[in-house]
C-alpha positions as CSV (number, residue, x, y, z in Angstrom):
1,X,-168.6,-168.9,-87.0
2,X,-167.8,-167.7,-90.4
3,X,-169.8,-164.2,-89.9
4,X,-168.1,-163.9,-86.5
5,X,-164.4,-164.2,-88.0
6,X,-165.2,-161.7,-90.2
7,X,-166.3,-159.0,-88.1
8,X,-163.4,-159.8,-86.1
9,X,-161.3,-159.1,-89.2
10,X,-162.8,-156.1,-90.1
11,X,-162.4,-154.7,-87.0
12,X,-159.4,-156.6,-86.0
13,X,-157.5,-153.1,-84.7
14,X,-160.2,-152.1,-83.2
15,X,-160.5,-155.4,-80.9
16,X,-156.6,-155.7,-80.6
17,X,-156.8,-152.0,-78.9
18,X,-159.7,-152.6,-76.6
19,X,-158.2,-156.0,-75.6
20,X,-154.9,-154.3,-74.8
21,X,-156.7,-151.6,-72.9
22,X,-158.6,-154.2,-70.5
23,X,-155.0,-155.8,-69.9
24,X,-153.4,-152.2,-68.8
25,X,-156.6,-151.4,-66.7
26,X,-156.9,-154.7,-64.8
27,X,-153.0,-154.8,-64.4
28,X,-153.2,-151.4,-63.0
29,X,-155.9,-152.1,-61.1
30,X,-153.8,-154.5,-59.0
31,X,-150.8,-152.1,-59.0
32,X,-153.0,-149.2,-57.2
33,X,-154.9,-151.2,-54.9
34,X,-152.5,-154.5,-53.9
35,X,-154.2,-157.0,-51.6
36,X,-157.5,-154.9,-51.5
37,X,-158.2,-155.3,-55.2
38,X,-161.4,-156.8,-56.8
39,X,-159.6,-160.3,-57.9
40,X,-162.4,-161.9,-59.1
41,X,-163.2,-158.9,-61.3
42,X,-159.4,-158.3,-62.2
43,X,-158.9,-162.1,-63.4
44,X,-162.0,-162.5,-65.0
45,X,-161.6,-158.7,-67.2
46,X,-158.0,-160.5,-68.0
47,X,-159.6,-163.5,-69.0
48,X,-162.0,-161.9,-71.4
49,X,-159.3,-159.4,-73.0
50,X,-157.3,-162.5,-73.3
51,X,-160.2,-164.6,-75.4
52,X,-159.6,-161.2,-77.9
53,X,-156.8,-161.3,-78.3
54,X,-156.0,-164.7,-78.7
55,X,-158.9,-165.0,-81.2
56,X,-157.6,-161.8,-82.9
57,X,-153.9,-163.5,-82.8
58,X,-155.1,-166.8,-84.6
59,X,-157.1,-165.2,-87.4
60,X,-153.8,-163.4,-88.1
61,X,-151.9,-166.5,-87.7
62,X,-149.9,-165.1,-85.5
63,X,-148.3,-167.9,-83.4
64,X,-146.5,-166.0,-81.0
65,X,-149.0,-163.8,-79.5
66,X,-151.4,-166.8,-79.4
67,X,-149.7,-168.7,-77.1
68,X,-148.9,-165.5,-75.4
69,X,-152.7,-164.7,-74.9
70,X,-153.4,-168.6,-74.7
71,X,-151.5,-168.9,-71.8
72,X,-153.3,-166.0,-70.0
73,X,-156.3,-168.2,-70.3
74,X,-155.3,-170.3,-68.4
75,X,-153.8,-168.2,-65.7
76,X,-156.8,-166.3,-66.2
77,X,-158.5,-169.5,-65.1
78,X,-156.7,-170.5,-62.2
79,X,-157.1,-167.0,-61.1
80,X,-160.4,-167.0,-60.9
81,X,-160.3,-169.9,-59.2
82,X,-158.2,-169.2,-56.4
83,X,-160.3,-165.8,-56.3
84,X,-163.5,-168.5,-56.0
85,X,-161.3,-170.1,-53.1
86,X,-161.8,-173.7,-55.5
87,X,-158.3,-173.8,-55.3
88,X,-154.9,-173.0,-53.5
């Protein structure tokens, strides 16, 4: 875990700006194609940007933005399972 934190640091900007990227492109995503959009895809792209930057976020004890990006876990989550139709 140790190794892994530390290539996260050293390329912490690098992580933060790809992270940030996946948001914009799965949020626009939605915005351009509404009811027709890939959900599944869109929620579980969200979910993954969301594990980097919440992991990003605690290395740099940042407590804000990780409940920020902890929380879109978890909608993450329930998105992909109401995309699954597990839930309703």
């Amino acid at each position: 875990m140790t190794l892994l934190n530390s290539f996260v640091l050293n390329n912490l900007r690098t992580i933060e700006m790809i992270g940030v990227l996946m948001r914009i492109f799965s949020f626009s995503l939605v915005s351009w194609l509404g009811p027709a959009s890939p959900f599944m895809f869109v929620w579980t792209f969200n979910t993954i940007d969301a594990v980097m930057l919440s992991w990003c976020a605690l290395l740099k004890k940042d407590s804000a933005y990780t409940v920020l990006n902890l929380f879109w876990i978890l909608v993450g989550v329930i998105g992909m399972l109401r995309a699954a139709d597990l839930i309703h």
